[in-house]
Every structure is written in structure tokens, then in C-alpha cells.
C-alpha positions as CSV (number, residue, x, y, z in Angstrom):
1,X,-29.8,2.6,-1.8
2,X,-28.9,4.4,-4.7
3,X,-25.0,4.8,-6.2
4,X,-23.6,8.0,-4.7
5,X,-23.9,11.0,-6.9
6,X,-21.0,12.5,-6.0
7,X,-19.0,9.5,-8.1
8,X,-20.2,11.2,-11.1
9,X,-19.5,14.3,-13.1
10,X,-21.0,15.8,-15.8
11,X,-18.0,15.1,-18.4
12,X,-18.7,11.1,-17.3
13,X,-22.4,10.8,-16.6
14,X,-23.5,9.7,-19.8
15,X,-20.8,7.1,-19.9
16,X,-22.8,4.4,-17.7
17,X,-25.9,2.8,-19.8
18,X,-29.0,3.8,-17.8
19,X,-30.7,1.5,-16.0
20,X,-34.1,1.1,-14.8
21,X,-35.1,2.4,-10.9
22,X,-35.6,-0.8,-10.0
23,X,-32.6,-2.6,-11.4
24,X,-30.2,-0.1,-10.4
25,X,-31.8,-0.3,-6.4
26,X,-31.2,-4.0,-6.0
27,X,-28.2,-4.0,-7.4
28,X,-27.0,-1.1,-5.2
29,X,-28.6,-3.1,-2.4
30,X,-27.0,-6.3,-3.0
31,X,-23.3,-4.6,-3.3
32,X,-24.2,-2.8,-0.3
33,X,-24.8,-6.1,1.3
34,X,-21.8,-7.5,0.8
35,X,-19.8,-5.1,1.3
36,X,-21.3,-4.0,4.5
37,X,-21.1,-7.6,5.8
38,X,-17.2,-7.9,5.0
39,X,-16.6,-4.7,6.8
40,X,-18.5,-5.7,9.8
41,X,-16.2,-8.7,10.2
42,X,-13.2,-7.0,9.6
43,X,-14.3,-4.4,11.7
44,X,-15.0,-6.9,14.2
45,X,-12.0,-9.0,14.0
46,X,-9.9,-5.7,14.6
47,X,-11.7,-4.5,17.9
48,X,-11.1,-8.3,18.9
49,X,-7.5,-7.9,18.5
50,X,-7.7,-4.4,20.1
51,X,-9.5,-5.7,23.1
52,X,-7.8,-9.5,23.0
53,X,-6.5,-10.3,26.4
54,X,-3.9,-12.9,25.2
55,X,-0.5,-12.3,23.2
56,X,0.1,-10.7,20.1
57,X,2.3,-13.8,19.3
58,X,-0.1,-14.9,16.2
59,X,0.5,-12.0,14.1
60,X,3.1,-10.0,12.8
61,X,4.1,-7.0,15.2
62,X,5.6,-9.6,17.1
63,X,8.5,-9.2,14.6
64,X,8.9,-5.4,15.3
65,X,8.2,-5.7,18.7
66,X,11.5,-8.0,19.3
67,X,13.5,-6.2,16.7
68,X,13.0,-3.1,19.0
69,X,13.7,-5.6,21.9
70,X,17.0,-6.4,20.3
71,X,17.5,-2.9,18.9
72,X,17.1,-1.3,22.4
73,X,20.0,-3.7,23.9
74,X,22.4,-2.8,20.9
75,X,21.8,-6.5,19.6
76,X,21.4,-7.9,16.3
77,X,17.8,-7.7,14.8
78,X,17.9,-10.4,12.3
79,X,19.1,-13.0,14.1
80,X,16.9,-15.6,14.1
81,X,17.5,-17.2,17.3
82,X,17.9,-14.4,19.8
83,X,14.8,-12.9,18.1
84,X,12.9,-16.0,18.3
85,X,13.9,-16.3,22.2
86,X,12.5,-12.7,22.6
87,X,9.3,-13.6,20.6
88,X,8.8,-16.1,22.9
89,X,8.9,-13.9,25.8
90,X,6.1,-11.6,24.2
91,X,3.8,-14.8,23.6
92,X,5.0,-16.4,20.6
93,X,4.6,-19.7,19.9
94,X,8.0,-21.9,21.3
95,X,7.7,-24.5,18.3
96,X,7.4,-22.1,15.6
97,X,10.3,-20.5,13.7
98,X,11.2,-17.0,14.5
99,X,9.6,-14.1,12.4
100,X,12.2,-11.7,11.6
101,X,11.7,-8.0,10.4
102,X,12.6,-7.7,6.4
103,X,12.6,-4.0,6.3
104,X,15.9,-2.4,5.4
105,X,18.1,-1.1,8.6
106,X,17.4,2.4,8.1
107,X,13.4,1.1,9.4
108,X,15.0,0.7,13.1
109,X,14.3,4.0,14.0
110,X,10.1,3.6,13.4
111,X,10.4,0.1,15.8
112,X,12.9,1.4,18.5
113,X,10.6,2.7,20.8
114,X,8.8,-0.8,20.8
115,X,11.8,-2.1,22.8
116,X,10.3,0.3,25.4
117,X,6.8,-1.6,25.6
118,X,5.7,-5.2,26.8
119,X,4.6,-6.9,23.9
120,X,1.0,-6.4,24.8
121,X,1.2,-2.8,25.6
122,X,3.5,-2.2,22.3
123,X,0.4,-4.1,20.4
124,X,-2.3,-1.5,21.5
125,X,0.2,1.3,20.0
126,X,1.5,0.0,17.0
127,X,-2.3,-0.7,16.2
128,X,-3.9,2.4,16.8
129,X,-0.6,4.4,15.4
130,X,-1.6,2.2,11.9
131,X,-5.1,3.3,12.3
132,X,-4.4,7.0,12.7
133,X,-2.0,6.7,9.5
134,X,-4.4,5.4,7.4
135,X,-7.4,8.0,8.5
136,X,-5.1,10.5,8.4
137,X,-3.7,9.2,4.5
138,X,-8.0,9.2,3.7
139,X,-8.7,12.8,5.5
140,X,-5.5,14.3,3.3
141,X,-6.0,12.8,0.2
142,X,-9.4,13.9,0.1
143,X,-8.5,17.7,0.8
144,X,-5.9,17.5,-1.9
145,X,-9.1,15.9,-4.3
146,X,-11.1,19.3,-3.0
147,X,-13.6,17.2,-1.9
148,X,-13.4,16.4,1.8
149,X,-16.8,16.4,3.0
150,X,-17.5,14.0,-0.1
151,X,-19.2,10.7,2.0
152,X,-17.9,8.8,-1.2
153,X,-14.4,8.7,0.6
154,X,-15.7,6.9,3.6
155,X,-15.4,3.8,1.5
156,X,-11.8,4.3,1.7
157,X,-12.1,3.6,5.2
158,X,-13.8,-0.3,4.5
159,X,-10.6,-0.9,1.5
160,X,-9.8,-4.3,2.6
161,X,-5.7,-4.0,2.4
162,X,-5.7,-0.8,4.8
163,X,-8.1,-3.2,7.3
164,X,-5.5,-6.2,7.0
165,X,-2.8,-3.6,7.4
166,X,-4.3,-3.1,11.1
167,X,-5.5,-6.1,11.6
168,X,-1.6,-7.9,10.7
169,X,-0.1,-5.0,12.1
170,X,1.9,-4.6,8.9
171,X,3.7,-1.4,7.7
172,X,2.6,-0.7,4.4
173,X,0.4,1.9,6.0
174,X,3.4,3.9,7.2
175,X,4.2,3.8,3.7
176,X,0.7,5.0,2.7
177,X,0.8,8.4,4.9
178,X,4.6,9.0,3.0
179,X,3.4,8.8,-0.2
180,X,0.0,11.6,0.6
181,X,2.2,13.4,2.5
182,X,4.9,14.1,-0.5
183,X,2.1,14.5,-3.1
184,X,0.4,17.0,-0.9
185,X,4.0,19.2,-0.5
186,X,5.8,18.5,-3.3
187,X,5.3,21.7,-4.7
188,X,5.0,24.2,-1.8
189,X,7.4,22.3,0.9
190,X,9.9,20.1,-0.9
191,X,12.3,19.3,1.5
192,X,9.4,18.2,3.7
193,X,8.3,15.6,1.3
194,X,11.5,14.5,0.7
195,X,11.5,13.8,4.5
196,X,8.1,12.4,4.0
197,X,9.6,9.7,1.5
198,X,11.4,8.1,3.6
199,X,8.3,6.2,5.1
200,X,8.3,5.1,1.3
201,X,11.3,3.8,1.6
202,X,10.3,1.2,4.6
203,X,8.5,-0.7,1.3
204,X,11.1,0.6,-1.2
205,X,10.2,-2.4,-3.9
206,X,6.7,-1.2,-4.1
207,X,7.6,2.2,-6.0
208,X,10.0,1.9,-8.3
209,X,8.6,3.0,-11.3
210,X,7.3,5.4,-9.5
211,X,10.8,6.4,-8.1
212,X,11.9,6.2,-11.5
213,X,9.8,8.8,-12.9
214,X,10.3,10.5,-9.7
215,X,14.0,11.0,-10.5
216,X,13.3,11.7,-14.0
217,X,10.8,14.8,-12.2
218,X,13.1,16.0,-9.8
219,X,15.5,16.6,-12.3
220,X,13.7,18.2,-15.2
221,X,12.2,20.5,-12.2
222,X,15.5,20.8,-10.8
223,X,13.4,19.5,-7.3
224,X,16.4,19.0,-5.8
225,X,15.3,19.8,-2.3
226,X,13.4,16.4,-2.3
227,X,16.2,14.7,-2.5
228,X,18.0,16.8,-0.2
229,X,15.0,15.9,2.4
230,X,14.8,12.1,1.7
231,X,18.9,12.2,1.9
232,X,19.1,13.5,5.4
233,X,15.9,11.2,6.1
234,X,17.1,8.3,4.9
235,X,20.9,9.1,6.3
236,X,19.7,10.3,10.0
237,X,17.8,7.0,9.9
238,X,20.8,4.7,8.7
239,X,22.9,6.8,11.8
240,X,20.5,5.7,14.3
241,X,20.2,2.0,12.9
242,X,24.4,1.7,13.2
243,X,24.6,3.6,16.4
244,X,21.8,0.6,18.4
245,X,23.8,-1.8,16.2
246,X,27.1,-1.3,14.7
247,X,26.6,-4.6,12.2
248,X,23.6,-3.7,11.3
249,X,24.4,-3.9,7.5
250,X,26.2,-6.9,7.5
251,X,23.2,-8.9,9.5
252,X,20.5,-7.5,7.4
253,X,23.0,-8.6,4.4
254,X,23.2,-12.3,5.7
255,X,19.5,-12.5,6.9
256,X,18.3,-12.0,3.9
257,X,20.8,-14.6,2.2
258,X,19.5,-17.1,4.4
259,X,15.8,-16.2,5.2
260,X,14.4,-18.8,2.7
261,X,12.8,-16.1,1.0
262,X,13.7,-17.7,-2.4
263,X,11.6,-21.1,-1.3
264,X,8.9,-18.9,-0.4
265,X,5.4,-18.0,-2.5
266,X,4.5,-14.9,-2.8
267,X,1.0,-14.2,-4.6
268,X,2.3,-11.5,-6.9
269,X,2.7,-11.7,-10.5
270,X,6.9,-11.2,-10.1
271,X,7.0,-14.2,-8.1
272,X,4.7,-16.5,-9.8
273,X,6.5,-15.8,-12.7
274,X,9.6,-17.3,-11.4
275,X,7.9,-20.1,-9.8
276,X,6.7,-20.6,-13.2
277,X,9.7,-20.7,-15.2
278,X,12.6,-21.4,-12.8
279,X,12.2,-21.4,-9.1
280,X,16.0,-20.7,-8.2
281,X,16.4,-17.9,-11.0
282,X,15.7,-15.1,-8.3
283,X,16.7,-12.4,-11.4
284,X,13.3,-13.3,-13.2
285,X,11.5,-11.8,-10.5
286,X,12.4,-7.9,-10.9
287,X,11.6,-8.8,-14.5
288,X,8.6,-7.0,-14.1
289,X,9.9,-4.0,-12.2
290,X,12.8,-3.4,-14.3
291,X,10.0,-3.7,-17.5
292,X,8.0,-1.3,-15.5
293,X,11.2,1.1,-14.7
294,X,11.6,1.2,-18.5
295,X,7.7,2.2,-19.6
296,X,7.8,4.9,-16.2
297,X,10.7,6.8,-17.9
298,X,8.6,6.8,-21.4
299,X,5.5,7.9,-19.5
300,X,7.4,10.5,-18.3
301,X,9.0,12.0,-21.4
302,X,5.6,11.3,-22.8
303,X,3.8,13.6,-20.4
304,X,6.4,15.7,-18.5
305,X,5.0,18.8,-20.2
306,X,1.6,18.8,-18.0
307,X,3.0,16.7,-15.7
308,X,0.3,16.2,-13.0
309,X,1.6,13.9,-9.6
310,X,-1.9,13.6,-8.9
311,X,-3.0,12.1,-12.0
312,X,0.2,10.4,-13.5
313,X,1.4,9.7,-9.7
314,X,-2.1,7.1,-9.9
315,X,-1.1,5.7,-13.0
316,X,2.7,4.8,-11.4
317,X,1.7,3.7,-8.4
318,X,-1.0,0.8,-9.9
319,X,1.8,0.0,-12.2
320,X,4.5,-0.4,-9.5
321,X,2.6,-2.5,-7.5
322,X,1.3,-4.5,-10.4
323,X,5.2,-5.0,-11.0
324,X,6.4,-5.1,-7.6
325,X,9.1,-7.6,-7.1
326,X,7.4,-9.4,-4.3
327,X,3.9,-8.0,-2.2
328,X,1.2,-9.3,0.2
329,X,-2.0,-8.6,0.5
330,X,-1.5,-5.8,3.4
331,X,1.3,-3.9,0.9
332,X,-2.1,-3.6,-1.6
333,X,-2.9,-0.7,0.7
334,X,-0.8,1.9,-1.3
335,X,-2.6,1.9,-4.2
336,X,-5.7,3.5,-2.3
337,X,-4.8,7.1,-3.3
338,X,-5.1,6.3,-7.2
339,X,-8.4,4.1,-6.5
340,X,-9.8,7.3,-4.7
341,X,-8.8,9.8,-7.3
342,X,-10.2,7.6,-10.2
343,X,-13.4,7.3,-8.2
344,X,-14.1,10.4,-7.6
345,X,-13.3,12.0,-10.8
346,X,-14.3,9.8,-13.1
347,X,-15.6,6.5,-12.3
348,X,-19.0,5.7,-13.1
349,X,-21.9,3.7,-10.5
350,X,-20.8,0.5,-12.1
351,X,-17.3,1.2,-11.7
352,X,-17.5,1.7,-8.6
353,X,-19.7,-1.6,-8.0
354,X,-17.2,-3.7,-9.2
355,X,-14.3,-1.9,-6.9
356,X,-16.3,-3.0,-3.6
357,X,-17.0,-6.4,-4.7
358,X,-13.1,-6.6,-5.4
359,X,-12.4,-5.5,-2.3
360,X,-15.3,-7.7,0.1
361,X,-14.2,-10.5,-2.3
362,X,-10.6,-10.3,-0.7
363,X,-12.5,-10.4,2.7
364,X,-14.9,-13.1,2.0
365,X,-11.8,-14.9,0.7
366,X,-10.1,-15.0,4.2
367,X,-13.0,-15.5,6.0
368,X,-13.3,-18.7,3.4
369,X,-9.4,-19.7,5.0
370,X,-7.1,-18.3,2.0
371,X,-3.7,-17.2,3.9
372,X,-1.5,-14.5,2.5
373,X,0.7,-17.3,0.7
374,X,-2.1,-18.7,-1.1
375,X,-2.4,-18.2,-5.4
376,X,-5.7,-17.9,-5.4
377,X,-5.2,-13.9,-4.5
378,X,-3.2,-13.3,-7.5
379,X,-5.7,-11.5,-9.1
380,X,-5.9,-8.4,-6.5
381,X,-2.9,-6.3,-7.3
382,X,-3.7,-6.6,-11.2
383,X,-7.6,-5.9,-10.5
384,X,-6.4,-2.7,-8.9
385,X,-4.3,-2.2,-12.2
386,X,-6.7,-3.2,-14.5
387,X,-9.8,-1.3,-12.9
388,X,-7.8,2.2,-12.4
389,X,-7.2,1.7,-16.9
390,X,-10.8,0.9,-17.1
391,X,-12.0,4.5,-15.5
392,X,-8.7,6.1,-17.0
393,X,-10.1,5.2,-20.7
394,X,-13.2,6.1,-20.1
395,X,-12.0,9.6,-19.3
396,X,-10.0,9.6,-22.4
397,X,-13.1,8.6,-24.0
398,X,-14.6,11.6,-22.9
399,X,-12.3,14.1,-23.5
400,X,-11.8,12.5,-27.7
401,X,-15.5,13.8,-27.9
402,X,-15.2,16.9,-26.0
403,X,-12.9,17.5,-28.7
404,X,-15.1,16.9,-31.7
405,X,-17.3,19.0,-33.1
406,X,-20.5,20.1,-32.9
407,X,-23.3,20.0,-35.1
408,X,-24.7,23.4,-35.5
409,X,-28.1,24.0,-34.6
């Protein structure tokens, strides 16, 4: 099976050393392998969760699903205990404590209509609704790349964060389809990816360089439509959130005093940092961020001449989740539109070797019994980081001796 041409461009070709037929084969063949493998499993363990005839108790819609419960009755959706005696009606374990949505208030909107649903019925949408976000994320980012016939993309499709985003029924990919969606109407429709932001803003901690520069953009652009668009998002959404529950802001103010969230490990660099130096020092965590907030706003006066949100936009978002004050595993998945870009621009065969082993690896590594608490996946949102500056230099590479001159003759 040979590396997929399309990965390469003339400008990059001649950046991979050559290897030999046979070489390059069984090394295709034995990435291949793997990855194929991890993505059958996956695959697998999704259509089992699809087709499961028991409870969605064991994973975590269960926490949107009584949220809405609570939500549709006017009632509190951080408290603990009524949402644990709800969770329990939908399947959930009776000896476990309750698992309470963290999103911010203005998120009740997205899991209102769950309080319409039995828990098993609400499982089977909230899955296929992730599913369509993320294909429809791939599909759109790859007509924005000019390239969306290009089979390359497909392997979007087996990125292991998007899978655990369906398969834990998480909602970074919400987040996901906000971010194509502004980058592919930023320019042309404004105020509708201002409105598109604000399924960015269900994850808010995971962009904020990004935001940063974002700011910095609007501004210089005078954009202001986006933020007209993401204020009447984000301020419809906070209406509806305090008209199902007029407290709303206090109880997501006291939950998240009293969540535990400061006793808990997260496997990002922001919290093992803190864990590292001083456990209770919860400011050392948006260390990090606020560093990355700071190099965002020189990137930006840096490049804001040819500013590109295609190209810079990749560079922000692997930095901001590199930085991000706390992620799991399933928030990984919105780095995927910077991985695609850098792989089909510029990355070379080996490149793009090592970025499906890094993503069956995180596969093989839960199938091996590592849980989303556990340190030994520390090294996936800095991969992402440090493979997107990999390709990124080797472009720069490129264009330094585009730039030099020729010898005549």
C-alpha cells in the first residue's frame, strides 16, 4: 500500500529522504495495520453502543440527559443529588456519585430537548447528532482545503479523539462544527459565524489564545459583526438557561466550588503542572493559557499583515489546546482542522506515518485499560502541537530556498 500522493506537493516532495520500493511498502503496510485494526475496534465498540440494549448509565450523556431532565422541570442542573436521583432513573449506577454537566449555563439550550427523551432513546440521538457534526466538520473543512474528493481526508474520519467523542458522548464535537463553521464564513457571512462561535463557547477554555488573537482580528478588521453574532448567541442562550432556571448562575457558581475538581487529575500539561508544584494553587493552572494568551497577541502583530485564519487559525488552535487549562482526551478532537490542513499541504509520507501511529497508539492505549484520568496520555495534546511545528518548518524550509537563487545554467 503505498503513502497517498495526494499528501504531497511539489514545493514539499523532495523534503522526505527516498526510500527504497520495498522499504517504503512494508512500512506503509505495517502503519496501515495498525491503524486499521484500532479503527475496527473503535468502530466496533461504537455500533455496540449504538445497538446496546442496556442503559446509557456507563458513560457520559447520562449527565446531559438529566441536566435536560432537570432543565425541562425548571430545576436546578448542578445539583448533585436531584441529578444523581434522575441518573438513576435513566440506568445509572445507584452507588456511584452523580455526574454533573460542567458546561457553562448558556449550554442548556443544546441539552434541553434531552429532557424530552428516555434516556435510551435520548442516547441514540445525542450519538448520531455527534456523528453528523463531526462528518459534517470533515466534509467542510475539506471544501474550504479545495480538496474534497481528496481520499487523504477519510483519515480524518479514524482520528481517535472524534471516535471517543461518539463513543463518550462528549461535546467537544459540537465545538468542532463551531470552529469550521466560523472559519468557513468569516469573511463572506460574519454575523453567521459569530453565531457559529457560540458552540465554541460550550468548551470556552480550549481557545483562548485563539480568542485572543481573535479579538485582536476583529478589531484591526473592524469584524464587528462577529461579535455582534456571538453576542446575541451567547445572550439568547443565557435567556433560555435563566428562563428553565432562574438560579442558574448561582448553582453553576456553587457546583463548580464544590465539584472536587481541584482534587481531580487531569492529563494535560496545565494540570500536571500544578499537581507538580502545589496541588491547591488552582492559579498555576491557567499558567499556561495566560503564557499562551501573551505569545497569541505577538503572533498576531507579527503576522496580521497576511493574516490567513486558515493557516495561523492551525497554529492557535494546537497552541490553545497544548495550553488549555484543563482537557480530556475527547476535547483533543478540535485540533483536527489544523492536523488536516498541515497534512494536506505540506506534510510529507513520513509525517503522516507518525500522525496515525499517534492516533492508533491513543486507541491501543485504552484498549490496554488507560482511563481518561490516567498520566500516561500526557503526551497527546503536545504530540498534536509538536507534529503540526514539525510540518510547519518544513514548509518554511521550503519556502527559504524558494527564495534563494539560482545557479544559472
Amino acid at each position: 500500500m503505498a503513502a497517498p500522493a495526494t499528501a504531497l506537493t511539489p514545493e514539499t516532495s523532495h523534503l522526505a529522504r527516498p526510500a527504497g520500493p520495498r522499504q517504503a511498502t512494508l512500512a506503509d503496510m505495517a502503519v496501515a495495520t495498525i491503524c486499521i485494526a484500532a479503527f475496527v475496534l473503535y468502530l466496533l465498540g461504537i455500533v455496540l453502543l449504538l445497538g446496546s440494549t442496556t442503559s446509557p448509565g456507563g458513560h457520559d450523556f447520562i449527565a446531559f440527559w438529566a441536566a435536560g431532565q432537570q432543565l425541562i422541570h425548571h430545576a436546578n442542573p448542578y445539583d448533585a443529588a436531584n441529578v444523581l436521583r434522575t441518573e438513576i432513573t435513566g440506568g445509572f449506577k445507584a452507588d456511584s456519585h452523580a455526574l454533573i454537566m460542567r458546561n457553562p449555563p448558556w449550554a442548556a439550550c443544546l441539552v434541553l430537548p434531552l429532557g424530552l427523551l428516555g434516556a435510551k432513546a435520548g442516547s441514540l440521538v445525542w450519538a448520531g447528532v455527534l456523528l453528523a457534526c463531526l462528518v459534517a466538520s470533515v466534509r467542510l473543512f475539506s471544501h474550504l482545503l479545495g480538496r474534497p474528493n481528496d481520499p487523504l481526508h477519510l483519515l480524518a474520519f479514524a482520528f481517535n479523539p472524534g471516535l471517543l467523542c461518539i463513543l463518550a458522548e462528549q461535546t467537544s464535537l459540537f465545538a468542532l462544527l463551531g470552529l469550521v463553521l466560523f472559519l468557513r464564513w468569516h469573511r463572506l457571512r460574519p454575523f453567521a459565524a459569530g453565531l457559529a462561535l457560540y458552540l465554541c463557547a460550550l468548551k470556552p477554555h480550549l481557545f483562548l489564545p485563539f480568542a485572543a488573537a481573535l479579538v485582536l482580528w476583529v478589531v484591526a478588521t473592524r469584524s464587528y459583526r462577529i461579535l455582534v453574532g456571538f453576542g446575541l448567541a451567547l445572550a439568547a442562550a443565557s435567556a433560555g438557561a435563566t428562563w428553565c432556571d432562574p438560579g442558574i448562575w448561582a448553582h453553576y457558581r456553587q457546583m463548580m466550588q464544590h465539584s472536587g475538581i481541584s482534587t481531580e487529575f487531569i492529563p494535560c500539561l496545565a494540570v500536571a503542572l500544578r499537581f507538580a508544584v502545589h496541588r491547591q494553587t488552582m492559579w498555576l493552572q491557567f499558567v499556561p493559557a495566560g503564557l499562551g494568551c501573551v505569545w497569541a497577541v505577538w503572533y498576531f502583530l507579527r503576522h496580521h499583515g497576511r493574516w490567513d485564519w486558515m493557516e495561523h487559525g492551525a497554529m492557535l488552535l494546537a497552541v490553545s489546546l497544548a495550553v488549555s487549562p484543563y482537557s480530556w482526551w475527547t476535547d483533543q478532537a478540535v485540533v483536527l482542522p489544523a492536523l488536516m490542513l498541515a497534512t494536506a499541504r505540506w506534510a510529507s509520507p513520513l509525517h503522516i506515518r507518525f500522525l496515525m501511529l499517534a492516533s492508533a497508539a491513543m486507541a491501543i492505549q485504552q484498549l490496554c485499560g488507560a482511563t481518561l484520568h490516567s498520566p500516561w496520555v500526557l503526551w497527546t495534546a503536545p504530540f498534536w502541537l509538536a507534529w503540526y511545528l514539525s510540518v510547519a518548518t518544513g514548509k518554511r524550509s521550503v519556502e527559504m530556498l524558494s527564495q534563494m537563487p539560482q545557479p544559472a545554467g
